[in-house]
C-alpha positions in Angstrom: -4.4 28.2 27.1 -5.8 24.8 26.8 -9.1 25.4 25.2 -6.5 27.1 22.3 -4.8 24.4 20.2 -2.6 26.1 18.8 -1.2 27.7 22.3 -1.0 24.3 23.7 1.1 23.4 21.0 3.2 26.0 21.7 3.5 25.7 24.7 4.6 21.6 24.4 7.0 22.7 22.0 8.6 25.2 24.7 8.2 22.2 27.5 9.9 19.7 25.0 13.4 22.6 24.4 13.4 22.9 28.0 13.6 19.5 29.0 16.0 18.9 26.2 18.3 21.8 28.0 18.5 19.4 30.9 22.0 18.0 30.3 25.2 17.5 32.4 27.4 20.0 30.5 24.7 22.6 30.7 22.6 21.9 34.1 25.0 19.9 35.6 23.6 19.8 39.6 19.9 20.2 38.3 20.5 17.0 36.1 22.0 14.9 38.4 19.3 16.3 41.2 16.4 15.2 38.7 18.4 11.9 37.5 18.5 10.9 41.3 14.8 12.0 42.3 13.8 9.7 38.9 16.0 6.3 40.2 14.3 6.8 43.5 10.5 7.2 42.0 11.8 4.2 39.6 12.5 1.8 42.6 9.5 2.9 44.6 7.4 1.8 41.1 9.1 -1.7 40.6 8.9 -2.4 44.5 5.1 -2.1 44.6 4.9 -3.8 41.2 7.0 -6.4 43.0 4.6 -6.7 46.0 1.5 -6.6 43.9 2.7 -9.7 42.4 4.9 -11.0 45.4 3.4 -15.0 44.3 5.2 -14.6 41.4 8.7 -13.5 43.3 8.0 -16.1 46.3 8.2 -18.9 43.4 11.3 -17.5 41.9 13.1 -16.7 45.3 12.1 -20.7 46.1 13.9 -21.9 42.8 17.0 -19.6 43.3 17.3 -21.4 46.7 17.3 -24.9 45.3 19.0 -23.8 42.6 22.3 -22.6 45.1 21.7 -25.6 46.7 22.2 -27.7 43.8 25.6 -25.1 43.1 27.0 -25.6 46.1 25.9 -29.3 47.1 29.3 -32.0 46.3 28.5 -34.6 44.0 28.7 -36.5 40.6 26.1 -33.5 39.1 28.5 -30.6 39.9 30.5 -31.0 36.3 27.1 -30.5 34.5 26.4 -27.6 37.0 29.4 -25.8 36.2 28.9 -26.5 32.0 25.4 -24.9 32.9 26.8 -22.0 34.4 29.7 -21.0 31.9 26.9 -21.2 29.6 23.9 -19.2 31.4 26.4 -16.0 31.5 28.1 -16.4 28.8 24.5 -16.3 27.0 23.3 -13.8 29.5 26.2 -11.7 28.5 25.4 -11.1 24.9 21.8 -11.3 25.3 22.2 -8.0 27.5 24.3 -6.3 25.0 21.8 -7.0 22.6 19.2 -5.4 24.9 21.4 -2.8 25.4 21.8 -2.0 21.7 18.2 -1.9 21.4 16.8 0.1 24.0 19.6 2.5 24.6 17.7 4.4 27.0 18.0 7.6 24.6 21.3 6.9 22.4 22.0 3.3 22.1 25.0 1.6 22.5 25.8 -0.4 19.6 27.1 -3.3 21.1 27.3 -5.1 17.4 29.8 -2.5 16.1 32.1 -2.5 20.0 31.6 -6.1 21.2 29.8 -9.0 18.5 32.1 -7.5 15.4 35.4 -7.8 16.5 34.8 -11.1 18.7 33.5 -12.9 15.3 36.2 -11.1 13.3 39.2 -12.5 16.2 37.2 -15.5 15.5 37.7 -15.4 11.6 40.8 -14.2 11.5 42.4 -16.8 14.2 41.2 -19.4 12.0 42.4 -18.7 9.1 45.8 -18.6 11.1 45.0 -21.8 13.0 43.0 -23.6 10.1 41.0 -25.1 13.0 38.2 -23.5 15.5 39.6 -26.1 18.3 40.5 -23.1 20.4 41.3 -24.5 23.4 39.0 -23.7 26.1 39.9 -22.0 28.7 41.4 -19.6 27.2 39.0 -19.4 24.9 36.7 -17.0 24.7 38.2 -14.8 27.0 41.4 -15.6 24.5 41.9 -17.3 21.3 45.0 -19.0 21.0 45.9 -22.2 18.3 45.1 -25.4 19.5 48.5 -28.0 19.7 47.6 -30.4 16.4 47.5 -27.9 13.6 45.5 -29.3 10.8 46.1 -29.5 7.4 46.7 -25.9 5.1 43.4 -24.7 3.8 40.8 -27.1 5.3 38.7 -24.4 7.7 35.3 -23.6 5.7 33.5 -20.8 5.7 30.6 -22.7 7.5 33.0 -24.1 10.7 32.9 -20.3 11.4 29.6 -19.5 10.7 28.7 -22.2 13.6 32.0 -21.4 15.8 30.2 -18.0 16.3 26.2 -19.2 15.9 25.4 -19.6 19.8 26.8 -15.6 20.6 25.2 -14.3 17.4 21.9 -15.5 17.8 21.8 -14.7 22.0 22.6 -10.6 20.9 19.9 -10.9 18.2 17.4 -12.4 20.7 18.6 -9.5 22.8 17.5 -6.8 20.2 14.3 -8.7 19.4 13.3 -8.6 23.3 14.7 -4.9 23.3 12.2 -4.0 20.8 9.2 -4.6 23.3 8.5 -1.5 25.3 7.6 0.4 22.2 4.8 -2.3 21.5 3.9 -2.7 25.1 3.8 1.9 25.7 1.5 1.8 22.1 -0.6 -1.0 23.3 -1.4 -0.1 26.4 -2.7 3.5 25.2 -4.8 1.9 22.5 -6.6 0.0 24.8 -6.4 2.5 27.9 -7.4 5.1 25.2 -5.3 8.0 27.5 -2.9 10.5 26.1 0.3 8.6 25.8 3.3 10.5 27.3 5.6 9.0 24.5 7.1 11.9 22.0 7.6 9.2 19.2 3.6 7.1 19.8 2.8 11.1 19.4 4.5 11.8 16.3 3.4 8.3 14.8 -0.4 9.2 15.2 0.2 12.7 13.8 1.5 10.8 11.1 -1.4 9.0 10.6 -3.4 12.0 10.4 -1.0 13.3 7.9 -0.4 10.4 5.9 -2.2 11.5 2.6 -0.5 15.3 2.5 3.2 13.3 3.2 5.6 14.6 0.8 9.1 14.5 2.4 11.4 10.9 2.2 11.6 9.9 6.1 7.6 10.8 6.1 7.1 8.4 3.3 9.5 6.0 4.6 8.1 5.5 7.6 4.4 5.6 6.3 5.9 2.3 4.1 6.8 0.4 7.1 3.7 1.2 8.8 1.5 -0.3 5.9 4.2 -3.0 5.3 3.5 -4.2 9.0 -0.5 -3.2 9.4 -1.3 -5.0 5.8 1.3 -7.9 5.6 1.1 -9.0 9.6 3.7 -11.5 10.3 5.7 -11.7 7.4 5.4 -8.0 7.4 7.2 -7.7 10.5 9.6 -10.4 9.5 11.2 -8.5 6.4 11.2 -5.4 8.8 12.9 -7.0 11.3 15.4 -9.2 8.9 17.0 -6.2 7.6 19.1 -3.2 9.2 15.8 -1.1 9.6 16.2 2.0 11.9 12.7 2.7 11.6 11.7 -0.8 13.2 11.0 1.0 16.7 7.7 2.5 14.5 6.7 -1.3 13.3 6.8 -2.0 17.2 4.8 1.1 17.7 2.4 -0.2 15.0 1.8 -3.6 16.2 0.9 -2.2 19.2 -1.4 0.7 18.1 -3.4 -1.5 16.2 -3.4 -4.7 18.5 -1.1 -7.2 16.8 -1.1 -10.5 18.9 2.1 -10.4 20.9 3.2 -13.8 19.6 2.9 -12.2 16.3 5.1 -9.5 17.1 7.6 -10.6 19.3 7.7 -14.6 17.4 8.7 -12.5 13.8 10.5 -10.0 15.5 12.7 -12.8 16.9 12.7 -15.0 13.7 13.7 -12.1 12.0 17.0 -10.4 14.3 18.1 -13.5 16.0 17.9 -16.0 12.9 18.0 -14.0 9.2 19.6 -10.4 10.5 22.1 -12.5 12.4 23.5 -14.4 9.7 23.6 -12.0 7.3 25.5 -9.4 9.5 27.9 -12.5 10.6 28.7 -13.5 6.7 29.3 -9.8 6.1 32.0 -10.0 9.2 33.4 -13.3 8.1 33.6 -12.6 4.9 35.3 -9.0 5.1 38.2 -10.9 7.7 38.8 -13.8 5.6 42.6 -13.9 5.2 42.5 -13.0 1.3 40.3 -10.4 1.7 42.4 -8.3 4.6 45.7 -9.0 3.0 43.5 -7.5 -0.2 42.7 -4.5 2.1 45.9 -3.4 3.4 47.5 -3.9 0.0 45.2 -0.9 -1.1 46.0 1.1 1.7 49.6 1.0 0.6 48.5 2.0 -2.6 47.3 4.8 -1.4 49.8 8.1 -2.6 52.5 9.8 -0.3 50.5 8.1 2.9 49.7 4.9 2.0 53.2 3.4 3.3 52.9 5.0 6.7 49.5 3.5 6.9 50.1 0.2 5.7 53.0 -0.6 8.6 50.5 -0.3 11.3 48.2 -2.2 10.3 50.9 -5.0 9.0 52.4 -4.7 12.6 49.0 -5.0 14.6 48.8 -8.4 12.1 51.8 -9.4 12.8 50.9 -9.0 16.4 47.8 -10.7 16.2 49.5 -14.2 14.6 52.2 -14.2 17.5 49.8 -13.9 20.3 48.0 -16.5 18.5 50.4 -18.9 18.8 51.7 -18.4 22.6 49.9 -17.9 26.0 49.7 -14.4 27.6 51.7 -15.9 30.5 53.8 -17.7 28.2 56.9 -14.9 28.1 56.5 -14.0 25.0 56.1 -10.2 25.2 52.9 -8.5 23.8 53.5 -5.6 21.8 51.1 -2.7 22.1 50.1 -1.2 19.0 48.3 2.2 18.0 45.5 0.5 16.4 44.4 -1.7 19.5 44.9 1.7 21.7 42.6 3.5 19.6 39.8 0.9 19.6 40.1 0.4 23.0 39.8 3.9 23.8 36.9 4.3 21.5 35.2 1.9 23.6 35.8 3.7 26.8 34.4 6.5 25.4 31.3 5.1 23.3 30.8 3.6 27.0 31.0 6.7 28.8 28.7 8.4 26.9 26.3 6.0 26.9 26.3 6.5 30.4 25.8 10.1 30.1 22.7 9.6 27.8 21.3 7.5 30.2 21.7 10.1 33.3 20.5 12.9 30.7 17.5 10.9 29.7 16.5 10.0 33.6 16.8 13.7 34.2 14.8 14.8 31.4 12.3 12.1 32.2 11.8 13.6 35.8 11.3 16.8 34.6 8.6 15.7 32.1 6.8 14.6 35.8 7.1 18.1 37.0 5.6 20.0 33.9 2.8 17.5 33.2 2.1 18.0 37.5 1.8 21.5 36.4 -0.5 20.8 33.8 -2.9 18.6 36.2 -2.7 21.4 38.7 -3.6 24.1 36.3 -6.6 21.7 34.4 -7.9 21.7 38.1 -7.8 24.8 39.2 
């Protein structure tokens, strides 16, 4: 069967089903067993990679300790420690939602559309209501509530939100740019190791490579373009990739690395690109879609809308309503919060975009482990 090509193929394509059968609402006990077995081979890998290059960890164990020190140490330094700290996580935070958005582990979890959307458009909308960005901090961000001096009607600008929101944009596009690296590193290191990668998608990009002149289909095609785009252009290539919504930019990663791009070359226009150009134009779009005009615009055309629009329109005028009053008084203030359909559903969307992000990840462990077992199988058989 492996000196025939075309049963080989066959055979990978029955391999690739079968793994993709191994799921928790299908193989419930076998996917959990394999997801396990996979965590445990994962930690074994990272502890020897950890003790192969234990100079590295002794240095960083050695500033963590003067760094608590310095945390827990009294003096005249502790209010910069603490201004440090608040911003370290809070920086942290988004950097590993944008991380999470893109890697995914098999889904994605688009942390722009759950988490960086609706903080910049509370942000927009509070200060339109405000006419200031002063949010008193705390609450803020945690909550946004009206500082005490209102300022004068009409005199936020478009740019004192642009740079309210700058600092949380830019940390979740740095964390997509460093999510797109394991696609460059896994293409790379088969280039230059010159083995079979194990990667489905590094596979399907070099059969498209063999296939590129008999390409007739659109997402062929379209993906052929950003390949050339990023192999002929280099840099700036990437950069117009990368500065635009582009789901095919996991192939420009798998590019640079098939054909040796510099890393700096990759990761500095990769980062130029999300955390700098994408960034701002995906935070206009939010700013400019909340602007006060435009939502008061918005829900005017929902009660346009025949026989329905009315019972619409009062939901989203109470949850607006809602959002001004909170606004302007404390959560522990008295006043009390309403609760309001449209806030239940988005929260509840969350839990469950959450949840089965989770369950991708599980699922894509499993199916992980039981690639190991069928490619043991294959060794066992080549040696036999």
């Amino acid at each position: 069967s492996f000196a025939d090509p075309s049963l080989l193929s066959e055979r990978k394509r029955r391999d690739r089903e079968g793994r993709l059968n191994v799921v928790l609402w299908r193989q419930p006990l076998v996917t959990l067993q394999y997801f396990f077995l996979e965590t445990l081979i994962n930690l074994k890998e990272w502890t020897i990679k950890l003790w192969h290059r234990r100079s590295i960890l002794v240095c960083f164990l050695l500033m963590l300790a003067v760094l608590t020190a310095t945390y827990y140490i009294e003096g005249t330094h502790q209010q910069y420690v603490r201004y440090m700290e608040k911003k370290f996580f809070w920086c942290a935070y988004w950097v590993g939602l944008g991380i999470l958005s893109s890697v995914g582990l098999g889904t994605g979890l688009h942390t722009f559309l759950l988490y960086l959307g609706p903080h910049i458009a509370s942000v927009t909308l509070a200060a339109y209501e405000c006419n200031s960005v002063n949010f008193p901090e705390p609450p803020y961000p945690d909550e946004i509530i009206c500082p005490d001096g209102e300022t004068a009607e009409g005199s936020i600008s478009l740019w004192a939100i642009i740079s309210k929101v700058r600092l949380e944009a830019c940390m979740w596009g740095a964390g997509t740019a460093i999510g797109e690296l394991p696609p460059y590193f896994m293409a790379r290191a088969a280039r230059l190791s010159g083995a079979e990668p194990d990667d489905e998608e590094y596979q399907e990009f070099e059969e498209m490579l063999e296939n590129a002149e008999t390409a007739q289909d659109f997402a062929s095609r379209a993906k052929l373009a950003v390949q050339n785009l990023v192999q002929k252009v280099g840099f700036f290539g990437i950069l117009a990739c990368a500065s635009i919504p582009n789901p095919l930019f996991d192939l420009a990663g798998i590019t640079c690395g098939h054909f040796l791009v510099p890393f700096w070359t990759f990761f500095g226009a990769t980062l130029i690109g999300k955390a700098v150009i994408k960034m701002h134009i995906q935070k206009l779009f939010v700013i400019i879609t909340f602007s006060k005009h435009i939502v008061e615009q918005m829900v005017s055309l929902i009660g346009a809308i025949p026989s329905i629009g009315p019972s619409l329109q009062n939901p989203f005028q109470e949850y607006l309503e809602a959002q001004r009053i909170k606004l302007h008084h404390r959560s522990d203030s008295g006043v009390p919060q309403g609760e309001n359909w449209l806030s239940w559903l988005f929260e509840k969307l969350v839990i469950v975009m959450v949840f089965y992000f989770i369950l991708s990840i599980i699922n894509s462990m499993a199916q992980s482990y039981a690639k190991r077992l069928q490619q043991k199988t294959y060794s066992e058989e080549k040696n036999k």
